[in-house]
C-alpha positions in Angstrom: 26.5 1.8 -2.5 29.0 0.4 -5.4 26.6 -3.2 -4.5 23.2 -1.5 -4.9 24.6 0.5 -8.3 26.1 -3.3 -9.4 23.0 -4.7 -8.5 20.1 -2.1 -9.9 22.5 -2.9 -13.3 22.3 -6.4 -13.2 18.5 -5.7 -12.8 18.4 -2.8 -15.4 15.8 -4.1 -17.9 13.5 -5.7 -15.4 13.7 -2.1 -13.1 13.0 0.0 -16.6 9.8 -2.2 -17.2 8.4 -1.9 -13.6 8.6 1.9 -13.5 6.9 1.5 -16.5 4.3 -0.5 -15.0 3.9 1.6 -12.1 3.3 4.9 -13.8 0.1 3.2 -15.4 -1.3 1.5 -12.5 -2.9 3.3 -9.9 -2.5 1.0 -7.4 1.6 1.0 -7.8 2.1 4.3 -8.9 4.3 4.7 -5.1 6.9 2.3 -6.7 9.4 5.2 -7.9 9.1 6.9 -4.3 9.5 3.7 -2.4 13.6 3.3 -2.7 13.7 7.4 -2.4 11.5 7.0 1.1 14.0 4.3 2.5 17.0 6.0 1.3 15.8 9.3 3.9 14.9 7.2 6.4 17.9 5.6 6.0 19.9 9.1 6.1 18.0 9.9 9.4 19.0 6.7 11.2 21.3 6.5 13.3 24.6 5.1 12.5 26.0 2.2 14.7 29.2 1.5 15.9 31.8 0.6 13.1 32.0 -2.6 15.4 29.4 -3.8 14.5 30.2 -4.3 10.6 30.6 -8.3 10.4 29.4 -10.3 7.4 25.9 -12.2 8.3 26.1 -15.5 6.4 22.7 -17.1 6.8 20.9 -14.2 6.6 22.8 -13.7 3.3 22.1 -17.3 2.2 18.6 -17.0 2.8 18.0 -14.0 1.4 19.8 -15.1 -1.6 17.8 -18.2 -1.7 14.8 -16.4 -1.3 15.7 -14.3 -4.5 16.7 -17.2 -6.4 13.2 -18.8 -5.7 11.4 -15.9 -7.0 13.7 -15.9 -10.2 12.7 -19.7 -10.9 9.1 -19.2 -10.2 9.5 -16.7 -12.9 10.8 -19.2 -15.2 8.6 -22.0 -14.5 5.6 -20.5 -14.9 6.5 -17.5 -17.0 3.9 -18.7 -19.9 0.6 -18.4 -17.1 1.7 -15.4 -14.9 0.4 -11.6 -16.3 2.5 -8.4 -16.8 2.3 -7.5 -12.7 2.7 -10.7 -11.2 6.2 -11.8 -13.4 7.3 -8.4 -12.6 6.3 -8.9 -8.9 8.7 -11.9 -8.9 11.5 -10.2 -10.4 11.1 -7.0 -7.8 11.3 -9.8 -5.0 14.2 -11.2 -6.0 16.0 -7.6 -6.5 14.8 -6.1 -3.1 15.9 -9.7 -1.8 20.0 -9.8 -3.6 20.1 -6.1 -2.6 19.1 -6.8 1.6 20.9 -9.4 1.4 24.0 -7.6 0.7 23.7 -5.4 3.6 23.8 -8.5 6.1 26.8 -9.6 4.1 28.7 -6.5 4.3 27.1 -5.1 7.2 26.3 -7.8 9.3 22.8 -8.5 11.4 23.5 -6.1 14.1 23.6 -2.9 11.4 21.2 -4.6 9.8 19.0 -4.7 12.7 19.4 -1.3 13.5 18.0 0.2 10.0 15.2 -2.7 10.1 12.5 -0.4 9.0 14.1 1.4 6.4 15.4 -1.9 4.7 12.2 -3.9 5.2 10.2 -0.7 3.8 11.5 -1.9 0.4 9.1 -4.7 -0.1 7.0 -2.0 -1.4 9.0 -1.8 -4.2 6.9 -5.5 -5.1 3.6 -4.6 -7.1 1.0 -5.9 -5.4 0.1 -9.6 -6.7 -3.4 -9.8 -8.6 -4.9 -12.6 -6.8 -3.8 -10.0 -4.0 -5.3 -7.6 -5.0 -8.5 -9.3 -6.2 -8.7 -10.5 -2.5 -8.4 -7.5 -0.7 -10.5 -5.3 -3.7 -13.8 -7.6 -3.0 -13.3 -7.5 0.7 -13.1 -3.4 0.7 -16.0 -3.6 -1.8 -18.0 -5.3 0.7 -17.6 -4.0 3.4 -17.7 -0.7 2.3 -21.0 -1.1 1.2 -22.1 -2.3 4.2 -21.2 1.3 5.3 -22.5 3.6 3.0 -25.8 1.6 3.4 -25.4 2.5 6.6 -25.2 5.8 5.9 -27.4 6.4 3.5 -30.4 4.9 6.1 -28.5 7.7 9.0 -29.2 10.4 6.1 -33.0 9.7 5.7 -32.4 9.0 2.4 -35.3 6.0 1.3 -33.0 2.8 0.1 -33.8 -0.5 -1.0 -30.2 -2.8 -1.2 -30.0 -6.2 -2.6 -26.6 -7.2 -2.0 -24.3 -4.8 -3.9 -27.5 -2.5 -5.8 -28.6 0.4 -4.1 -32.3 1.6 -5.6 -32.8 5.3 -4.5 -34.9 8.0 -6.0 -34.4 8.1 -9.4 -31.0 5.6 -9.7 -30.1 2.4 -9.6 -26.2 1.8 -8.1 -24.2 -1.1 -8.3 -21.2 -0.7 -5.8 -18.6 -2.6 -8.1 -15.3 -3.8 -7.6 -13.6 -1.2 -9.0 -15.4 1.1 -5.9 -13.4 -1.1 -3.5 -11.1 2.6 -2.9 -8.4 -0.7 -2.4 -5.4 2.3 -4.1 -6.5 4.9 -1.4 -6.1 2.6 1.4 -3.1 1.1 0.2 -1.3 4.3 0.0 -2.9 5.0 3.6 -1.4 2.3 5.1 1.8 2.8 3.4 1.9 6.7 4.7 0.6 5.0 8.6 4.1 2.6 8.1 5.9 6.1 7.9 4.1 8.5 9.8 4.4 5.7 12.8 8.1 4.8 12.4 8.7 8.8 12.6 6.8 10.0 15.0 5.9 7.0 17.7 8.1 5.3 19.8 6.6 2.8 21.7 5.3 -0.8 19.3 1.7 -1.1 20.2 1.1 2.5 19.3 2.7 1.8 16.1 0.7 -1.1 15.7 -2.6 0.7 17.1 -2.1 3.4 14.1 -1.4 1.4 11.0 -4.5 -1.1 12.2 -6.3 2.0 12.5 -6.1 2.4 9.2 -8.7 -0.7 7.9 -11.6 0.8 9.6 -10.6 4.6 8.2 -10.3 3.0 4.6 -13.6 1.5 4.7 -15.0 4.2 6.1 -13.5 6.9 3.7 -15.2 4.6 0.8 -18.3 4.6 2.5 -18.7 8.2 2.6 -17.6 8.3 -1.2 -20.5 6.2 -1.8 -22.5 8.1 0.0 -22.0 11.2 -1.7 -22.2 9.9 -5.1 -25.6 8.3 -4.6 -26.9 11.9 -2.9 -26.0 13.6 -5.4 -27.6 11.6 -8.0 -30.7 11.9 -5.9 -30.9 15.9 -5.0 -28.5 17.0 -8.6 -29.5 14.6 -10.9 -28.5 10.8 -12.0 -26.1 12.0 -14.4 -23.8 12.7 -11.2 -23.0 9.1 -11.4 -20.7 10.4 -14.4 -19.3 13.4 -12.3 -16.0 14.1 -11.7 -16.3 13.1 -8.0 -17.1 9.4 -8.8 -14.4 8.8 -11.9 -11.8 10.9 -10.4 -12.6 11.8 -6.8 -10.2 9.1 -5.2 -7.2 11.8 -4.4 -9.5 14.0 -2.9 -11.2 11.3 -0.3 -7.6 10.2 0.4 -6.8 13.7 1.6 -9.6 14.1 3.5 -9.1 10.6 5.3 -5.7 11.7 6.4 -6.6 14.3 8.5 -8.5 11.8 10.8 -5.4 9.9 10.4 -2.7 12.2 11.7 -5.1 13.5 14.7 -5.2 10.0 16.0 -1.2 10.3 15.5 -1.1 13.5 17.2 -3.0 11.8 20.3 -1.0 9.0 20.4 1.6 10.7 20.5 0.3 12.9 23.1 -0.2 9.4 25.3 3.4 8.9 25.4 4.5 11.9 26.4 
């Protein structure tokens, strides 16, 4: 603990400006919980044998290395990179001094042993932009793809050009910023968790956080869907409802209940 306090100090001013950061953005607004999350899971794991407690040195050196590498980056190219992606670097290179001062203190075997909880503290890195941009145009994509779908299911008369949807009355534009790419990320963050917790066995862990792409795209889909009928039965001026500007907490709750009964299931298969 005195090495993470020495540590978080050394890092004060970069720390300050990405809670900061993460209280503005959307998509990294699960920042502040992420050190809180592995700190419980952390208090839940078992503890292993005091023999166990022998200094790691090239997990340390790497690790080291690997923070020392983000910290240059930083420098050399600290003129071209925005707000998110410098801080990115320097949260890499604190989760990176702070793991690796459990394999020096604690050795690989302990280290081992509270994998999940140490490894869950690459959250704590925003999300790069190019990232982001990636995985935003992809979820924008493909969730159009599914609330076309479901708009033909519903009857409802549609005539798409790529991402423009004409229906009675309205033209919509499924845009980037309808990607829903904050939702699933928190989802698959929560299916990390949920899996770690409650599963046992790999594959099933695996099964459930993969289960998760096809729930997120899915989820936006039906967001889509309801937006563009209820510009067609209310009105267009549902387009500027609260349900489209504000309605991504709300879909994120309903696409965990579908979420947590697939848990329950598999859960069920391994007992």
């Amino acid at each position: 603990m005195t090495y993470v306090a020495l540590v978080a100090l050394l890092f004060s001013q970069p720390l300050v400006r990405l809670m900061s950061h993460a209280a503005h953005n959307q998509l990294h607004s699960h920042i502040p919980l992420v050190p809180l999350i592995a700190g419980y899971l952390m208090y839940l794991q078992r503890r292993p044998p005091a023999t166990v407690y022998r200094t790691s040195i090239g997990a340390t050196v790497l690790l080291l290395a690997v923070g020392l590498a983000a910290l240059a980056a930083r420098t050399w190219w600290h003129a071209t990179l925005s707000v998110n992606d410098d801080l990115a670097l320097m949260a890499l290179a604190f989760v990176s001094v702070v793991v690796a001062g459990g394999f020096l203190f604690l050795g690989s075997r302990w280290m081992a042993a509270a994998a999940f909880p140490m490894s869950f503290l690459i959250f704590m890195v925003p999300m790069p932009d190019a990232m982001a941009n990636a995985l935003e145009i992809a979820s924008m994509l493909a969730s159009a793809d599914v609330a076309a779908w479901f708009l033909t299911a519903t009857g409802t008369p549609l005539l798409r050009d790529g991402q423009l949807f004409a229906l009675p009355g309205i033209v919509l534009q499924v845009a980037q910023e309808c990607s829903g790419i904050r939702s699933s990320w928190a989802l698959f963050i929560t299916s990390l968790v949920a899996s770690h917790l409650f599963l046992e066995s790999s594959w099933r862990r695996l099964v459930l956080v993969v289960f998760v792409i096809p729930l997120g795209v899915v989820r936006n889909g039906f967001r889509i869907l309801v937006i563009g009928l209820m510009c067609v039965y209310i009105g267009p001026h549902m387009i500027d409802s609260v349900i489209h500007r504000h309605g991504g907490p709300l879909f994120f709750v309903l696409s965990l209940g579908p979420l947590f009964l697939f848990l329950l299931w598999l859960r069920r298969t391994e007992q």
